[in-house]
C-alpha angles and dihedrals in degrees: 000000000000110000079231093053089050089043086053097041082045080056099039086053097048088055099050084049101056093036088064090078098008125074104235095240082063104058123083132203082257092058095050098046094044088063107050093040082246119133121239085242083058099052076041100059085047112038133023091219140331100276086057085054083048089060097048093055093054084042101056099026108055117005099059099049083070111051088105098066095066098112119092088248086055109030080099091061097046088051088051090057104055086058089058094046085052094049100038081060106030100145089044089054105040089044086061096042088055092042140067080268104078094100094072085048084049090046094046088054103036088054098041099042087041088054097050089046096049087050087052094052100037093054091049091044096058104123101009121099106249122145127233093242096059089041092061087040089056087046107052089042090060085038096056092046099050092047085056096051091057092049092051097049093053092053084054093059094255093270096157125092102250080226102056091043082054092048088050096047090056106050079048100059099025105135099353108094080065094044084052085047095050089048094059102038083060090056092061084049 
C-alpha cells in the first residue's frame, strides 16, 4: 500500500472516530488532524476539505466491495451488503445523514444501488432492443426507489432485519425489471 493511501485511510480513521461523539458540521481540519498526529499541510495535500474525505470513505469503503453482485442471481446479496455497511457504522452513517454532508451519503447510495441495477439490467436486456436511454430511465427508477427505501429505514431507527427488507424487496421486483424491459422494447417496434 501507497504511503497516501495509508495517510488518507489514518484521516478517514480519525473522522469516523470523532464523529462517533461529534456532529459532522462540528468537527475542523484541526480536529481531525489533531487526532490522528497528522499536520493541517498533510490533510491539504490529500483532501480539499472534509466533506471530500467524507466521499472517499464511502467510496472506498463500500462501493467497491461490491462490484462483484452486479448479476440478476446476486443483485439480493449486494444489496445485502449496503445494510451491513450501514449497521456496522451506524453512528458514521446517521451522523451524515443529519449533517451538510448528506449529500456524500446521497451520492454513496445512489452509485452503489445505481451499479448493481444497471448490472441487473444490462445482463436481462442482452438480445432485446432497448435503448440506452430507457435503460438508464428504468435504473435509476428502481435506483431512486431503493435509495428511499434505506434512508428511510435509517430515520426509522433501523428497526428492520436487513434480511427481511431484502426478502421483501424480492418478492417485490421479482420479474418485474424484465416486464419493464419487454414494455419498452415494444415501444422501439
Amino acid at each position: 500500500m501507497s504511503t497516501s493511501y495509508l495517510t488518507k485511510k489514518a484521516l478517514a480513521q480519525s473522522l469516523k472516530h470523532l464523529m462517533e461523539h461529534t456532529p459532522l458540521n462540528k468537527i475542523s481540519v484541526k480536529h481531525l488532524v489533531d487526532d490522528c498526529g497528522l499536520n493541517r499541510q498533510t490533510f491539504y495535500y490529500h483532501f480539499q476539505d472534509i466533506f471530500e474525505l467524507l466521499g472517499w470513505i464511502y467510496k472506498t469503503e463500500a462501493v467497491e466491495s461490491i462490484a462483484e453482485y452486479r448479476s440478476y442471481d446476486t443483485w439480493t446479496d449486494g444489496f445485502y451488503r449496503i445494510f451491513c455497511y450501514i449497521e456496522s457504522n451506524t453512528t458514521f452513517c446517521c451522523n451524515t445523514l443529519d449533517s451538510l454532508g448528506r449529500s456524500h451519503l446521497d451520492a454513496y447510495l445512489y452509485d452503489v444501488t445505481n451499479g448493481l441495477v444497471m448490472g441487473v439490467i444490462q445482463e436481462l436486456s442482452s438480445g432485446m432492443e432497448v435503448s440506452a436511454e430507457d435503460k438508464r430511465f428504468i435504473a435509476n427508477f428502481y435506483t431512486l426507489a431503493f435509495t428511499g427505501l434505506i434512508i428511510q429505514w435509517m430515520r426509522d431507527g433501523m428497526k428492520d432485519q436487513p434480511k427481511h427488507m431484502i426478502e421483501q424487496l424480492s418478492v417485490l421486483i421479482e420479474g418485474n425489471f424484465l416486464k419493464a424491459l419487454h414494455k419498452y422494447e415494444k415501444k422501439l417496434s
